[in-house]
ZAMAR-381507 format. One line per 3 residues: number of its first residue (from 1); their letters; for each residue x, z, y of C-alpha. Coordinates in steps of 0.02 Angstrom, whole numbers, m for minus. Layout:
// ZAMAR-381507
NUM	a	X Z Y  ...
This chain:
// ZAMAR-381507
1	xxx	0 0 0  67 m32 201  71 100 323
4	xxx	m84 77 406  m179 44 231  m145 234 206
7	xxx	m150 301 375  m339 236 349  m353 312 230
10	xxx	m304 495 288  m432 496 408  m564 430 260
13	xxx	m668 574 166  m667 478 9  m577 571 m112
16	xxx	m591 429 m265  m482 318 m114  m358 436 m82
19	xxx	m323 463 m272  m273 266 m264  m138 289 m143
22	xxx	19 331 m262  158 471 m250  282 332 m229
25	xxx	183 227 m41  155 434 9  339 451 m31
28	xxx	390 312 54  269 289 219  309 477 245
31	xxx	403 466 388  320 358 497  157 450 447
34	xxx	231 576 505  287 521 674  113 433 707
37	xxx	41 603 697  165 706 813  67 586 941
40	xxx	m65 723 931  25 866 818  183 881 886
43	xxx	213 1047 818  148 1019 648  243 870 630
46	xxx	405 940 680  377 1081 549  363 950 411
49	xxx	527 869 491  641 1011 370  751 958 230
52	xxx	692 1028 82  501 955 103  412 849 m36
55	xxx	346 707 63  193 690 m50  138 838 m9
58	xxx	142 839 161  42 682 178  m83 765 42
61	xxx	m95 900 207  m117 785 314  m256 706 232
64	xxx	m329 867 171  m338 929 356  m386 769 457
67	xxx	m516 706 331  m613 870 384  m594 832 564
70	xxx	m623 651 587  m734 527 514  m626 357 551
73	xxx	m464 333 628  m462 412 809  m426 338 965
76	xxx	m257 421 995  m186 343 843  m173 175 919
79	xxx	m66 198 1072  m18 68 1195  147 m11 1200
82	xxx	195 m90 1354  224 m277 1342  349 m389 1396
85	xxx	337 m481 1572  403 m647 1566  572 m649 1634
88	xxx	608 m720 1795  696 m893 1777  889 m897 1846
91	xxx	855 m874 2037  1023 m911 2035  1088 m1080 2054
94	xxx	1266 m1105 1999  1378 m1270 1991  1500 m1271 1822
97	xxx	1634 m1291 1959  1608 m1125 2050  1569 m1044 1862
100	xxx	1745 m1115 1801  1847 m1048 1946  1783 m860 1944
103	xxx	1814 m864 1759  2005 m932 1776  2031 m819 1920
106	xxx	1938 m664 1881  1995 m689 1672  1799 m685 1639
109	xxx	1734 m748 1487  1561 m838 1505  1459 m695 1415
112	xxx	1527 m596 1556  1471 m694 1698  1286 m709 1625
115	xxx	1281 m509 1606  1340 m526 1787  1185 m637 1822
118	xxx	1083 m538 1744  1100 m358 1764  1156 m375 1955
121	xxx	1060 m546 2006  1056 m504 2174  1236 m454 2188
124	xxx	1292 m593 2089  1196 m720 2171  1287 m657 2353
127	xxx	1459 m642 2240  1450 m832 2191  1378 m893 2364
130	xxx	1519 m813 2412  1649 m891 2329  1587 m1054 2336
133	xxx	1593 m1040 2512  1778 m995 2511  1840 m1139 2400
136	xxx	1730 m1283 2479  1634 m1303 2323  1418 m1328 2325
């Protein structure tokens, strides 16, 4: 069974289901079980975070004191994750000339100049004007 298949499951009151969920997915779906419900447990889970715990049995707990309190999954289970923005295309408008000299004077490789451009664009992009400027290349 997947993750979600038994975190479904937890929250489900049906004992003949939970009886098809084996030792071995409990065993292995323990820990991110586990971390899914510190969302809203975070002291329960961090007790079940010791070293000598059978995982089976702690998701058995889980189960057997969930299943009480909810009827289906709850809302908190399903948090948000925030998504990517598009990145902003290369503002920064570079000749291979200009791009060649800074890395034969500065020793630069090319990985180096396009962490450059993009960690400090605004820097980089007054850096290169700069330069480009000072050798008479556009």
């Amino acid at each position: 069974m997947q993750l979600f298949d038994i975190v479904k499951l937890i929250f489900s009151s049906k004992e003949k289901d939970w009886k098809s969920v084996g030792n071995n997915d409990k065993a292995r779906n323990f820990f991110m079980i586990n971390r899914i419900m510190s969302i809203q447990f975070p002291i329960q889970a961090n007790q079940f975070n010791k070293l000598k715990v059978v995982p089976t049995h702690v998701v058995d707990w889980w189960h057997d004191t969930l299943s009480k309190r909810f009827s289906k999954p709850p809302v908190w289970l399903y948090t948000k994750t925030k998504k990517n923005t598009a990145e902003k295309a290369d503002s920064v408008e570079t000749s291979e000339a200009v791009e060649e000299f800074i890395r034969s004077k500065f020793k630069v490789s090319k990985r180096d100049l396009a962490d450059l451009k993009r960690f400090y664009p605004e820097k980089y992009s007054l850096w290169v004007k700069d330069v480009s400027d000072q050798i008479g290349i556009k």
